[in-house]
C-alpha positions as CSV (number, residue, x, y, z in Angstrom):
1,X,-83.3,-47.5,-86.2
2,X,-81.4,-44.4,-86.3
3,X,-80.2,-44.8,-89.3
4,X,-81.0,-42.7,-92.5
5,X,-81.7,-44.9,-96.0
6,X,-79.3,-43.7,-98.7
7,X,-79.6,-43.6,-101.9
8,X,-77.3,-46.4,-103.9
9,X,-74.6,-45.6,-106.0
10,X,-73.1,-47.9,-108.7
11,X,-69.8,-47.0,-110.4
12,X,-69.5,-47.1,-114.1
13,X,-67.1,-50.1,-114.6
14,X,-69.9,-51.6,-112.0
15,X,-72.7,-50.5,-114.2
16,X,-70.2,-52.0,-117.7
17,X,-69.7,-55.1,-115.6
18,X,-72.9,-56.0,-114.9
19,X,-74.2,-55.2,-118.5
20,X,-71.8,-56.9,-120.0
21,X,-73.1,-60.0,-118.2
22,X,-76.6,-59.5,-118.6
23,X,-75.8,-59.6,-121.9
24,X,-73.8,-62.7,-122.2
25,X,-77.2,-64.6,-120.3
26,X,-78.6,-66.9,-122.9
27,X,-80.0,-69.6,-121.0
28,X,-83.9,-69.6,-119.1
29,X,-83.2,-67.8,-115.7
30,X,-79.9,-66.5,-115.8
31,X,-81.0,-62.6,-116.1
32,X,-83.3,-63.2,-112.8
33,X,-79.8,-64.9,-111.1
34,X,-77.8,-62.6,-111.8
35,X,-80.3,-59.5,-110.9
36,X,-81.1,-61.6,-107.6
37,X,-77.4,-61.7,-106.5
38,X,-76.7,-58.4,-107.0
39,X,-79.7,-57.3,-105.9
40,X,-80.7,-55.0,-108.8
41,X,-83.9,-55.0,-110.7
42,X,-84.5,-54.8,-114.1
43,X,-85.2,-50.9,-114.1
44,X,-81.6,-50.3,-113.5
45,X,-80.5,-52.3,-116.8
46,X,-82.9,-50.6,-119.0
47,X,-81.8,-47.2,-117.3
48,X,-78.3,-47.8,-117.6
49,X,-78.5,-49.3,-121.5
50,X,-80.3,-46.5,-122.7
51,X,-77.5,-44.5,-120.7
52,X,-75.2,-46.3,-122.7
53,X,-76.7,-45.9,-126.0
54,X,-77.2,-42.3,-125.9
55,X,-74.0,-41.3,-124.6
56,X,-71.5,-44.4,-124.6
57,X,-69.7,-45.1,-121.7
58,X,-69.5,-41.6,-120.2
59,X,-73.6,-42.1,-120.2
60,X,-72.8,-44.5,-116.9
61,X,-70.7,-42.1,-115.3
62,X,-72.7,-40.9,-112.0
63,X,-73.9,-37.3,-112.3
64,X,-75.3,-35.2,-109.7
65,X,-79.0,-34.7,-109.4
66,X,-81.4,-32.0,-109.2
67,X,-80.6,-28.3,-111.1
68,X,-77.9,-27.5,-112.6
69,X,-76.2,-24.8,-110.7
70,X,-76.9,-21.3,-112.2
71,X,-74.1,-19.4,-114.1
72,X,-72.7,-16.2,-111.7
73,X,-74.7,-13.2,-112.8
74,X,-72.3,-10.3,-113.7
75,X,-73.5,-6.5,-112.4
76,X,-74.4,-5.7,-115.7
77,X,-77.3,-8.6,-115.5
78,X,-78.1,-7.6,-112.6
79,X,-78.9,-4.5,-113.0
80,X,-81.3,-5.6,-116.1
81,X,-82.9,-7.9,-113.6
82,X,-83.8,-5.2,-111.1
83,X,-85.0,-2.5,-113.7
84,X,-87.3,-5.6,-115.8
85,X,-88.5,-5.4,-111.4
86,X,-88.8,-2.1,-111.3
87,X,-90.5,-1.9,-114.8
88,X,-93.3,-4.6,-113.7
89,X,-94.0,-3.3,-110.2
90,X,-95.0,0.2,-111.8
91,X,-96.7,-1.2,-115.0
92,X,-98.6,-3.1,-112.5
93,X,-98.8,0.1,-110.7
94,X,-100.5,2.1,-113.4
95,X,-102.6,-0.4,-114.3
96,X,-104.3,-0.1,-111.1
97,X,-104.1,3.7,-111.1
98,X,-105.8,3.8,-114.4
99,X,-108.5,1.7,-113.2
100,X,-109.3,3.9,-110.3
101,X,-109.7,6.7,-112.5
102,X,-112.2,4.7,-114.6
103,X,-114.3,3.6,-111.5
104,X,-114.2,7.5,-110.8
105,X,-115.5,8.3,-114.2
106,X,-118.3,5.5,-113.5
107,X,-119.4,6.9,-110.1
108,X,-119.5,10.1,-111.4
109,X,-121.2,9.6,-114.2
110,X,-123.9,7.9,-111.5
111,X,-123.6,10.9,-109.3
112,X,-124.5,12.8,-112.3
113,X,-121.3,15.1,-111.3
114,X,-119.2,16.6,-113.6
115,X,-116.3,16.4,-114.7
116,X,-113.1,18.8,-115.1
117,X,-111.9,18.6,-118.6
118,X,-108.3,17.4,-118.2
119,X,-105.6,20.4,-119.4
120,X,-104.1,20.3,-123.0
121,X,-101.0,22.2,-121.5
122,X,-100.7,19.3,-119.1
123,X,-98.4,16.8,-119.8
């Protein structure tokens, strides 16, 4: 068996058709009939009447699955998206910086060392 499964796919008069005649089943046993010969189970009805109800009969329409495919991203986006980049990797950048400086002040201040007095004119 070489053969790959595929998924099934069910038009939307298909999908109309059959609901329509699950609805018209009255009698003891008909619903389990009719699912038997066309070998759906009852998940699909409920999916496909609430598809129905929410959206009418576009709601049976077949729609592709997964993501929806992301808008193009003009140069002016992405030239935001690489400075918000830029902006984190050297936030993150002087956030360890400043906490070298403060395990220097700690050693130091273990060492008993001084230390220089930083510059007013610096800035």
């Amino acid at each position: 068996m070489s053969s790959k499964a595929t998924r099934r796919r069910f038009a939307a008069a298909y999908k109309q058709r059959v609901l329509d005649e699950a609805d018209a089943c009255t009698k003891k046993g008909e619903l389990g009939a009719l699912l038997r010969r066309e070998g759906l189970y009852s998940s699909h009805l409920a999916a496909w009447r609430s598809a129905r109800l929410q959206d009418g009969v576009k709601g049976l329409a077949a729609k592709k699955r997964g993501p929806e495919a992301r808008s193009p991203v003009g140069p002016e986006a992405k030239r935001v998206i690489e400075l918000e980049r830029e902006l984190r990797r050297m936030t993150a950048r002087a956030e360890r910086a400043e906490g070298l400086v403060e395990l220097q002040k700690k050693v130091a201040e273990l060492l008993g060392l001084p230390l220089a007095e930083p510059d007013e004119k610096r800035s």
